[in-house]
C-alpha positions in Angstrom: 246.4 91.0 3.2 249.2 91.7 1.0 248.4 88.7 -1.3 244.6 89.7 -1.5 245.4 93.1 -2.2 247.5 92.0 -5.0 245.0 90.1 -6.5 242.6 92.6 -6.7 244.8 95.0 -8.3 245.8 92.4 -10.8 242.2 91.3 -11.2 241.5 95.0 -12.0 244.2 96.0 -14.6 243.0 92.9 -16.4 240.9 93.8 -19.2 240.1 90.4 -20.7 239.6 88.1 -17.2 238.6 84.5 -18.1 235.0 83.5 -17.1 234.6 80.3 -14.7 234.0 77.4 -16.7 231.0 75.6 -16.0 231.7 71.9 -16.0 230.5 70.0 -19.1 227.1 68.2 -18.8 228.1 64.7 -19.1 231.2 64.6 -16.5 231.3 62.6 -13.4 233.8 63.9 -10.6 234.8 61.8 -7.2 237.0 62.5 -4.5 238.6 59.7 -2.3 239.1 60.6 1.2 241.6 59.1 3.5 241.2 58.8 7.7 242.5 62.8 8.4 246.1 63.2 9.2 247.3 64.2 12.9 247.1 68.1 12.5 250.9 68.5 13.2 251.7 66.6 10.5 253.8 69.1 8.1 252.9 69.4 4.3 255.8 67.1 2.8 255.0 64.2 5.3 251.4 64.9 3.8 251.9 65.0 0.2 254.4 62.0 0.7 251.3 59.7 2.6 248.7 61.2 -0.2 251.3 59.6 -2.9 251.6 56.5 -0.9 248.5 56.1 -1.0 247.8 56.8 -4.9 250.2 53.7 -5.6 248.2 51.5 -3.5 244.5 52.6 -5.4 246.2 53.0 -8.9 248.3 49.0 -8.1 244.4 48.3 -7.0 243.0 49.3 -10.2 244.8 48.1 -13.0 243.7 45.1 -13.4 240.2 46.5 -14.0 241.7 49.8 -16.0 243.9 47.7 -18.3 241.2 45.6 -19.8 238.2 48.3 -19.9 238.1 50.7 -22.7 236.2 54.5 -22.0 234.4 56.0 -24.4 235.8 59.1 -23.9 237.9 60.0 -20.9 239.6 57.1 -18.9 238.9 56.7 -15.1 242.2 58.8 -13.4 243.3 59.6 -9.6 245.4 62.4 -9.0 246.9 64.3 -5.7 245.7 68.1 -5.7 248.3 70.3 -6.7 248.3 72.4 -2.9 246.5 69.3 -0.8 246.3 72.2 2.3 244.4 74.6 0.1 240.7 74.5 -1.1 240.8 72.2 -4.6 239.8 73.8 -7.7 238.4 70.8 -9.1 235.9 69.4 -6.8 235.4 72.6 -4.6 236.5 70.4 -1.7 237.8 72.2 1.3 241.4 72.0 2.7 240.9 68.3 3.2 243.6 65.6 2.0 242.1 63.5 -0.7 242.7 61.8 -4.2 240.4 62.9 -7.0 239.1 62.9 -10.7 237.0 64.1 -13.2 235.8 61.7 -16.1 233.8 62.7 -19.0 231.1 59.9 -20.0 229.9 61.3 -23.1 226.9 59.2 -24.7 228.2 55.4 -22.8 226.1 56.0 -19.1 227.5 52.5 -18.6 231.1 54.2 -17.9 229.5 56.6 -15.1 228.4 53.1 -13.4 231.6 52.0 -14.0 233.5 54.7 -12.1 231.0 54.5 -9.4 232.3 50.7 -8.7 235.3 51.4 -9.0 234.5 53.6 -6.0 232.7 50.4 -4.2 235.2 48.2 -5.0 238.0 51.2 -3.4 236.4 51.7 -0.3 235.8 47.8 0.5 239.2 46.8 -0.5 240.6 49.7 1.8 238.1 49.8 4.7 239.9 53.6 5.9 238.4 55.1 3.0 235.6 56.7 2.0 234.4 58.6 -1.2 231.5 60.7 -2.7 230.9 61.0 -5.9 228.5 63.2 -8.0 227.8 64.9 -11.7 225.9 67.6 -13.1 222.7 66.6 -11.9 224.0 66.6 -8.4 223.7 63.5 -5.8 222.7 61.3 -9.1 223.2 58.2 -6.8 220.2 59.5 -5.0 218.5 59.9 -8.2 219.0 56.2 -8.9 217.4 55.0 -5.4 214.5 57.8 -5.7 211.6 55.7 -4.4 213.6 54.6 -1.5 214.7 57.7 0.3 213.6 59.4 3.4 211.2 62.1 3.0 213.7 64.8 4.3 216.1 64.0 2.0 216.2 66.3 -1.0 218.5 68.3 -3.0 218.7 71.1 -0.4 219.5 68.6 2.4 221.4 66.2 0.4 225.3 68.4 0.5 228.1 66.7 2.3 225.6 63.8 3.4 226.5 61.3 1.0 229.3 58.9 1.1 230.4 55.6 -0.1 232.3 54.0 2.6 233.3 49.8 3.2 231.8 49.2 0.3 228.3 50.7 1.4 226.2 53.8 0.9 226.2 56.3 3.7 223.6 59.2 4.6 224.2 61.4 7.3 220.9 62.1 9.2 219.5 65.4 10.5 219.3 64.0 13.9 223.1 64.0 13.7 223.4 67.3 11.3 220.2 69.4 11.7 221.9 71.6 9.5 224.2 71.2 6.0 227.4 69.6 7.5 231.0 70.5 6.5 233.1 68.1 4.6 235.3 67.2 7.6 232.9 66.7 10.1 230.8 64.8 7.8 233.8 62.4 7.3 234.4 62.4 10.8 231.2 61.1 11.3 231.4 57.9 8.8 234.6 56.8 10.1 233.1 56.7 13.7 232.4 53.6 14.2 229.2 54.4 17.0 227.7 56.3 14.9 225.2 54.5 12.6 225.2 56.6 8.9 224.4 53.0 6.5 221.5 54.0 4.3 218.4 52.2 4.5 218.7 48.6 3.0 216.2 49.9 0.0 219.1 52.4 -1.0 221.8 49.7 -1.0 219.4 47.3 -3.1 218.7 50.1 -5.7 222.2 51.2 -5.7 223.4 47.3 -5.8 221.2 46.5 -8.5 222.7 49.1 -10.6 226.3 48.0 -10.2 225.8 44.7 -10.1 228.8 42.2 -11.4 230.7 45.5 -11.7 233.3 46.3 -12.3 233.8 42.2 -13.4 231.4 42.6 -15.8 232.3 45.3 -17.8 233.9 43.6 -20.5 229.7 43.0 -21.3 230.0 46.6 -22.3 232.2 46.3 -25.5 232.1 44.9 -28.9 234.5 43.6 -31.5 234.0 44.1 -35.1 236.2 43.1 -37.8 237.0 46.0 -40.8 238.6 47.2 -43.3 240.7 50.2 -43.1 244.0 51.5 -44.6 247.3 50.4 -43.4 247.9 53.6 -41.2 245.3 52.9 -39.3 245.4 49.2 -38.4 249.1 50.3 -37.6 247.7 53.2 -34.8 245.0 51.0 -33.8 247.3 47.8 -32.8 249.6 50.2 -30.8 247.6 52.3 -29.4 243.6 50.5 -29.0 242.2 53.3 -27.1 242.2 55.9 -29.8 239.8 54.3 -31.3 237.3 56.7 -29.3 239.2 59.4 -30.0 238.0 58.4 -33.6 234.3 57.4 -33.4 234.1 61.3 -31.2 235.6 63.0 -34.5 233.5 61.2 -36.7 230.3 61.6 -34.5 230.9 65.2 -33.9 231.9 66.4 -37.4 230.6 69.8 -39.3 231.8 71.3 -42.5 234.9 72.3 -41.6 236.5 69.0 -40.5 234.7 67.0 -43.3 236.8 68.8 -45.6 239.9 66.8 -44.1 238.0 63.3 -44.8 237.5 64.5 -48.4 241.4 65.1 -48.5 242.5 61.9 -46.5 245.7 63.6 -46.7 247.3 61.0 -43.6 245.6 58.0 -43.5 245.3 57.2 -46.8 248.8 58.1 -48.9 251.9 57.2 -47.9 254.9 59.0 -46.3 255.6 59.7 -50.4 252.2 60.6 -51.4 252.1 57.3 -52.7 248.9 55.2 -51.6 248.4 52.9 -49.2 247.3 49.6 -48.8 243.9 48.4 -46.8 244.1 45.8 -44.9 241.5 43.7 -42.4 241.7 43.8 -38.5 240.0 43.2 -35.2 238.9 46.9 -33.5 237.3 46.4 -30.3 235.3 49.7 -29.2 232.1 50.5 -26.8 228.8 49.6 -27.5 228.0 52.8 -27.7 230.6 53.6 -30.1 229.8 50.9 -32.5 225.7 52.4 -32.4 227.1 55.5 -33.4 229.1 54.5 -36.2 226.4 52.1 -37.5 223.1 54.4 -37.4 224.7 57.3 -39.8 224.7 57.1 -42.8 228.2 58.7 -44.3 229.0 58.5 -48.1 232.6 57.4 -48.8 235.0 59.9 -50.1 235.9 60.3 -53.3 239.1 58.1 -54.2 238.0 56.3 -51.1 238.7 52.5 -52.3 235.9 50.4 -51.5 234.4 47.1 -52.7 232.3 46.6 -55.0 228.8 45.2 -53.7 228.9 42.2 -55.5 232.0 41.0 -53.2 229.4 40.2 -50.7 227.2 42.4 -48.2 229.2 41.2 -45.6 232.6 42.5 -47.3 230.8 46.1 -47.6 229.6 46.0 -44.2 233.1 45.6 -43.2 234.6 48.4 -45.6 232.0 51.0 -45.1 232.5 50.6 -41.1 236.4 50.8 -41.5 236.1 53.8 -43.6 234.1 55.6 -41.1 237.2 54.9 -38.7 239.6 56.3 -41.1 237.6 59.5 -41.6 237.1 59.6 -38.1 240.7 59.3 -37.0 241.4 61.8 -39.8 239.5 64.6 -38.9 240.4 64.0 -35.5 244.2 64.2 -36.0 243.6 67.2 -38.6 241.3 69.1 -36.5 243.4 68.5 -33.2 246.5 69.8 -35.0 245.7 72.7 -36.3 244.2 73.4 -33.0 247.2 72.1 -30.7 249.0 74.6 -33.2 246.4 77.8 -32.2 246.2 76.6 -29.0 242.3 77.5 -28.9 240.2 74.5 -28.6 237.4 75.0 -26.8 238.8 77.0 -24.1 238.9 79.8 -26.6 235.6 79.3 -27.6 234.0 79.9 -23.8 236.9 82.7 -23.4 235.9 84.7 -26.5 232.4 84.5 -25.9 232.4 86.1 -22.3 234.8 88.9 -23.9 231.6 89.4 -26.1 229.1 89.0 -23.3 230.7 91.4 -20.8 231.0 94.3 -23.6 234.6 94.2 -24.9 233.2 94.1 -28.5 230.2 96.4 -28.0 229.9 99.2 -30.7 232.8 97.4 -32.6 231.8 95.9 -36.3 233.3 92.7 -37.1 236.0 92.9 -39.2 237.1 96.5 -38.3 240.4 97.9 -38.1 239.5 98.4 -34.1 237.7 95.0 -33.7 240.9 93.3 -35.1 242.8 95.2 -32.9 241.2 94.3 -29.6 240.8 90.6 -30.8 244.7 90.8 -31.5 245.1 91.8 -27.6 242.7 89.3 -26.3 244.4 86.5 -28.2 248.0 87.7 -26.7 246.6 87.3 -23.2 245.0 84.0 -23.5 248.2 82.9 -24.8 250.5 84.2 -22.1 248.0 82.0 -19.9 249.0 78.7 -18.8 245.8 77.5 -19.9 246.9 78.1 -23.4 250.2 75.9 -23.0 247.7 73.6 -21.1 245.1 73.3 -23.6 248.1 72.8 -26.2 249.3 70.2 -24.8 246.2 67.7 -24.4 245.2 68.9 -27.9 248.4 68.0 -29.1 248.4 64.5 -27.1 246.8 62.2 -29.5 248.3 63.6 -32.7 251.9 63.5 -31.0 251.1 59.9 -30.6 250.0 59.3 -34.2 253.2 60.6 -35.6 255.3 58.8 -33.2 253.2 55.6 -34.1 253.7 56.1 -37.4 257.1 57.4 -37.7 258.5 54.0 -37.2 258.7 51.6 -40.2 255.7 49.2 -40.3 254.2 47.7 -43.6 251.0 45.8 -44.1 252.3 42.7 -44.1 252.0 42.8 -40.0 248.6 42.4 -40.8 248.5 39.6 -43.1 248.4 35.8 -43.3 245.9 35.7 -40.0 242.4 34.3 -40.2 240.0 36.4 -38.1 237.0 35.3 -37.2 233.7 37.5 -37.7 232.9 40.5 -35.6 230.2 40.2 -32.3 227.0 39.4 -33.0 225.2 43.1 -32.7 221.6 41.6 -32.2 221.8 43.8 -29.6 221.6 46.7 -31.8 218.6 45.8 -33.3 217.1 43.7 -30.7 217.2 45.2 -27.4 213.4 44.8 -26.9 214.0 42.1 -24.3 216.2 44.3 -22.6 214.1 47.7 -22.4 210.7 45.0 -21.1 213.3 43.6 -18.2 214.8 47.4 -17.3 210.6 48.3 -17.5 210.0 45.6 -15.6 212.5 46.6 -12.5 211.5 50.0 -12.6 207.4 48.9 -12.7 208.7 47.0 -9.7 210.5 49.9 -8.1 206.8 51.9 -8.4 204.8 49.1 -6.9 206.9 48.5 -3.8 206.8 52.7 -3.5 202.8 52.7 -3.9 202.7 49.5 -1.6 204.8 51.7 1.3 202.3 54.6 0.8 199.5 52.3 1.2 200.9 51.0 4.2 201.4 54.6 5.3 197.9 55.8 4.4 196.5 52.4 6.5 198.4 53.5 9.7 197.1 57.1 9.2 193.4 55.2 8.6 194.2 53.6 12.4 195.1 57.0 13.4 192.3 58.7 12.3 189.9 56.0 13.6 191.1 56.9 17.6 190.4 60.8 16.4 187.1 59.6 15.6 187.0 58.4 19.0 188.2 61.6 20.0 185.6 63.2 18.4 182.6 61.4 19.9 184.1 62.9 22.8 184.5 66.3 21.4 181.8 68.9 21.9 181.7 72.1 19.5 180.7 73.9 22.7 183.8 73.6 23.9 184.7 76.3 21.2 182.3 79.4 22.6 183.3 78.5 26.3 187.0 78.5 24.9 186.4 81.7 22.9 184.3 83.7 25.7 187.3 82.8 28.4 189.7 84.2 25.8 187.7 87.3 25.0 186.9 87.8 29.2 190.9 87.0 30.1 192.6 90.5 31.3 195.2 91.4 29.2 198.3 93.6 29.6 201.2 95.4 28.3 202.7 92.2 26.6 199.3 90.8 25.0 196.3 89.0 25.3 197.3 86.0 27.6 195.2 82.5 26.8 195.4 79.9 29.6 197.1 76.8 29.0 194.6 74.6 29.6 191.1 76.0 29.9 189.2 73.3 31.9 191.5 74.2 34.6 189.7 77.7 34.7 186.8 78.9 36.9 183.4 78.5 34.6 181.1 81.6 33.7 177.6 81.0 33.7 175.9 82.7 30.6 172.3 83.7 29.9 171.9 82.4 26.3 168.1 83.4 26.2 168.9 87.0 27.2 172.0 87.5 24.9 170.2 86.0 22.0 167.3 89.0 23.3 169.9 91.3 23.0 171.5 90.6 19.6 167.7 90.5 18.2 167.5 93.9 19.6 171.0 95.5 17.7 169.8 94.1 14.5 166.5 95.5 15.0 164.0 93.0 14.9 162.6 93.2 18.9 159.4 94.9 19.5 159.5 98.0 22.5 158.7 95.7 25.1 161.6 93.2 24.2 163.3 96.5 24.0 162.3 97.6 27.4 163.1 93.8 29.2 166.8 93.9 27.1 167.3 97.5 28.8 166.5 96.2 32.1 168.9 93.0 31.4 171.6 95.1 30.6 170.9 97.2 33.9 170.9 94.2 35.9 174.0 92.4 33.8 175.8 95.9 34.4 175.2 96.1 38.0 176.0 92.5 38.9 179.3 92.4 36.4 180.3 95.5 39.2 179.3 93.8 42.6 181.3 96.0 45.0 181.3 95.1 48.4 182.1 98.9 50.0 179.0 100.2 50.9 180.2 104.0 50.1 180.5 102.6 46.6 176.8 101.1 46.3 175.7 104.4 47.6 177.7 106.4 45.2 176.5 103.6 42.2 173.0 104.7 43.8 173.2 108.9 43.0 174.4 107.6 39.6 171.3 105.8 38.9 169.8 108.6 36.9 173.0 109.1 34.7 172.4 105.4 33.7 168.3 106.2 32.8 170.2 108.9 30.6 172.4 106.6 29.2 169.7 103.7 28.5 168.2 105.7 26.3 170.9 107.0 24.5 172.0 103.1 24.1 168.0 102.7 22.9 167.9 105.1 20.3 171.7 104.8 19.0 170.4 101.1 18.3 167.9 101.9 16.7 169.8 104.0 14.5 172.0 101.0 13.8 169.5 99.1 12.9 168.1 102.1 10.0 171.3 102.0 8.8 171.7 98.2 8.6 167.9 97.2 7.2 168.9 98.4 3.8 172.2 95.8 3.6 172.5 92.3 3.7 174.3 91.7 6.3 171.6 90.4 8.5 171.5 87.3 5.6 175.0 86.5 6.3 174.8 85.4 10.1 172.7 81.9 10.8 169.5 82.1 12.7 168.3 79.8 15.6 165.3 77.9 13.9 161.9 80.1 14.6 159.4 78.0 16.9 155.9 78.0 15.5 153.9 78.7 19.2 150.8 79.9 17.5 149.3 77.9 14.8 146.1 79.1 15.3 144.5 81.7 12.3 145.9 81.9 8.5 149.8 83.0 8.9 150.8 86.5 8.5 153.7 86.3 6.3 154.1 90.7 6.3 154.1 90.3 9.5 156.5 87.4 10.3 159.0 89.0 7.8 159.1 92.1 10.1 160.3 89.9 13.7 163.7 88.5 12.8 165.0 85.2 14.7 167.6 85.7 16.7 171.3 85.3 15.2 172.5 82.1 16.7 175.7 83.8 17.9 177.7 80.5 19.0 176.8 78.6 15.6 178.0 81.3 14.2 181.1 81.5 15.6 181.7 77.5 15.7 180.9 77.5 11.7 183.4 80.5 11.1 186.1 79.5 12.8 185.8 75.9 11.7 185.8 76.8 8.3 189.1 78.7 8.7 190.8 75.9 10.5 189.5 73.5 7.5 191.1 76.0 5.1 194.4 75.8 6.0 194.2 72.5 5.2 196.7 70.9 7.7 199.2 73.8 7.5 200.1 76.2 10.6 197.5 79.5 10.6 195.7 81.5 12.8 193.0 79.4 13.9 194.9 76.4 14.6 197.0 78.5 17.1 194.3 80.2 18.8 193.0 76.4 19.0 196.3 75.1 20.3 196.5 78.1 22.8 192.7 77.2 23.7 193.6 73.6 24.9 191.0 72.9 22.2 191.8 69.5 20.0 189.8 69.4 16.9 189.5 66.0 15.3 190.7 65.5 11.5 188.3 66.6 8.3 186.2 63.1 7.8 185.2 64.5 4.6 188.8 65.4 3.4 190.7 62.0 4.8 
């Protein structure tokens, strides 16, 4: 309590807090998870089996780290600084596990590289298991799209995907119904009785994209053969994976750090200011890499020595792609000094901009004595942050290295006297047509095996809707009125309207069609006085046999109330016909479907005055058959209101023949 409350005052007295970073878009981060611990195991017998245990996967891995080169960060493990707390970098929970974060950049090849490194971990060590994901999420179920299960989507996907024996694991929602936690997720893939392998369509897709990794990755890089100055032959021998560090400087340039290459103020003179020789070598970079140097164009700076065209294209080729190397690494080490030296970097960047975003600035013009004054107290905290002596540091890293490379005598003799032989052939550059037809290819194939499952789904839905046909020679749209007049005659109570279970289990009503149909024809009007007279007396009888008592007080007392009812007939009579005044000037007569009119006398010319003024009768169950149908249909499959009161009914409507 103390703790929090500590926080929150220091959170509160801090008037420049530092936003959370958002994690770059092209980083992949991982997390290796051992079997758990016993729970009594104290934290130094932890941290000691979590090292342990980083030897083993780092020993593991060398052979395949040693010989790869990264186009931009290199594939690390590392123990979390509190392994008992929640880790910062891959928001896992208290668990003990080894993890990383590795930035891709432009070579996607690299991302499939981590990712089998992960395979390879977790077969080579079978009490293992990993996850690994990037800013698009679960991308490993991005990769296997067309295979998945159809409740498997980013909302259900959390804590359900593993890599474990070599395998792909998915936790189902028959064993989670809901988002599992980390720990009982793992518990779950290291049971052995409990079955968590993805489909065999996952593992091909995932198999196919790691293939011959990580074996193969050596298909990944290219050697080319170029010219560059001394110093740089010198940091390249010692020290080959710079070379990225190079091609991202000289990729990534602006304005500002082009005004290093047009100096060439380390790279290109001596420790003297005296120039420096250029000499030929071997660099060995990405493919990636090698496009990016290639397809810019970049003009040589001046006092840059190159050769002269006529020496031979091949000479040039050389030259020009050495001195985009040596600009490269010198706007790298120039850029990354100056900031190792503010301790900025992009750090700064994101910090100063949330200053500006939450208001720090606002009402302040640039330049000001006041602006300056609050920048001058922003900088001082970021600097008494660790993240400034942090952000030093890895800034600092590679130009540390330069200088140490470089401090110790070399001359360009080293590189002298050896006949190299030309670069890799980078058809593949140019070429890669093949290629994109075979990736076309596997992904046309990917589409056609997904349409061939839906076909085969849409097929067994065919079978089932030819047994609904079946049921629906059986089915009889009367079925609907009976339902609908034992619904509206059921007694309800306090708690509802109550529908039975299953209606053919209930007593039948007989009904008088003829008569109601009378009686309808009579509320809209359309009956002559006789019909009139015979609907009064159907009502009479229809009231008196709806109230059969058996007491004979009561039919005696039913008997002196005989002339109330006469009183109330022709109140009923005349209120009708009132409604019917009222309605005659509406359309709502044209809206209900009639019971087709039977021609019983064709004798004598036809009297069409007269047949407009006697209505049909409304065909009351049609009408209620084509209404509620037509709400069921337009819900089209999805819960609603008629497809309960059907359900509630006992009534099973076949499928829409016109909609399947």
């Amino acid at each position: 309590m103390a703790a929090t409350a500590s926080t929150s005052a220091s959170a509160a007295s801090n008037p420049f807090p530092f936003p959370s970073r958002r994690p770059p878009d092209d980083t992949l981060f991982y997390g290796v998870y051992p079997l758990p611990p016993p729970a009594d195991l104290p934290p130094p017998a932890l941290l000691a089996s979590l090292r342990s245990l980083h030897l083993s996967l780092v020993d593991h891995l060398a052979p395949f780290l040693s010989s790869h080169l990264f186009h931009r960060d290199p594939f690390t493990l590392s123990i979390p600084p509190d392994p008992t707390s929640p880790c910062a970098l891959c928001a896992s929970p208290p668990v003990p596990h080894l993890h990383g974060a590795l930035r891709f950049g432009d070579s996607l090849p690299d991302e499939w590289f981590a990712v089998s490194l992960l395979f390879a971990l977790t077969r080579a060590f079978p009490d293992l298991a990993a996850r690994a994901w990037d800013s698009d999420g679960e991308f490993l179920l991005i990769e296997a799209a067309f295979a998945l299960p159809r409740w498997l989507d980013p909302d259900t996907a959390p804590n359900r995907v593993f890599i474990f024996r070599g395998e792909l694991h998915i936790l189902p929602p028959s064993l989670f119904p809901e988002t599992p936690s980390l720990d009982a997720a793992l518990a779950a893939v290291y049971n052995n009785s409990v079955d968590t392998r993805a489909p065999d369509a996952v593992q091909a897709a995932i198999q196919r994209r790691i293939a011959g990794l990580p074996e193969r990755a050596a298909e990944n890089l290219h050697t080319a053969r170029v010219i560059v100055p001394a110093p740089v032959a010198k940091v390249l021998k010692e020290e080959p994976c710079l070379i990225a560090r190079a091609v991202e400087g000289f990729f990534d340039r602006d304005i500002d750090t082009m005004k290093h290459a047009a100096r060439m103020e380390k790279f290109l003179k001596g420790p003297g200011g005296e120039g420096v020789e250029m000499v030929r070598t071997w660099v060995r970079m990405t493919r990636a890499m090698y496009a990016q140097l290639m397809q810019q164009n970049f003009q040589a700076p001046r006092g840059y020595p190159m050769p002269r065209r006529e020496e031979g294209p091949e000479k040039w080729m050389e030259a020009e792609l050495g001195m985009k190397i040596a600009c490269g690494f010198e706007m790298m080490y120039q850029e990354r000094r100056r900031q190792g030296e503010e301790g900025k970097g992009s750090t700064w960047e994101v910090y100063w901009k949330s200053l500006e975003a939450t208001g720090c600035f606002e009402g302040l013009l640039p330049g000001s004595k006041e602006y300056k004054r609050v920048m001058e107290d922003a900088m001082q905290y970021y600097k008494s942050s660790t993240l400034y002596s942090r952000m030093r540091e890895i800034l600092s890293e590679p130009v540390r290295r330069i200088d140490g490379i470089l401090s110790v005598p070399y001359s360009a003799d080293e590189f002298k006297g050896f006949d190299l032989p030309p670069g890799d052939d980078d058809s593949w550059l140019y070429g890669g047509e093949d290629e994109l037809n075979a990736e076309l290819r596997e992904r046309q194939k990917e589409m056609e095996e997904y349409e061939a499952a839906k076909k085969h789904i849409k097929s067994q839905k065919k079978g089932v809707s030819s047994t609904s046909k079946s049921q629906t020679d059986e089915f009889k749209l009367g079925e609907i009125t009976e339902s609908m007049q034992e619904f509206v005659r059921k007694m309800s109570s306090f708690e509802g309207a109550e529908v039975p279970a299953n209606r053919r289990d209930m007593e039948s009503v007989d009904l008088d069609v003829n008569q109601f149909f009378k009686a309808m024809e009579s509320v809209l009007g359309g009956g002559s006085q006789e019909e009139a007279g015979s609907v009064a007396e159907m009502d009479r009888k229809s009231s008196s046999s709806d109230m059969d008592f058996d007491d004979s007080d009561e039919e005696n007392d039913f008997a002196e109330e005989s002339g109330d009812k006469d009183v109330d007939d022709a109140f009923m009579e005349s209120y009708s016909d009132a409604l019917n005044k009222e309605l005659s000037s509406t359309t709502i007569e044209k809206s209900f479907t009639r019971a087709p009119r039977l021609d019983t006398n064709n004798e004598g010319p036809s009297d069409a005055a007269a047949t407009d003024g006697v209505m049909t009768p409304v065909d009351v169950d049609l009408n209620l058959v084509e209404s509620i149908l037509n709400s069921y249909s337009s819900q089209q499959g999805l819960p609603g209101p008629a497809s309960n009161l059907f359900g509630l009914m006992g009534v099973k409507v076949p499928p829409d023949a016109k909609k399947s």
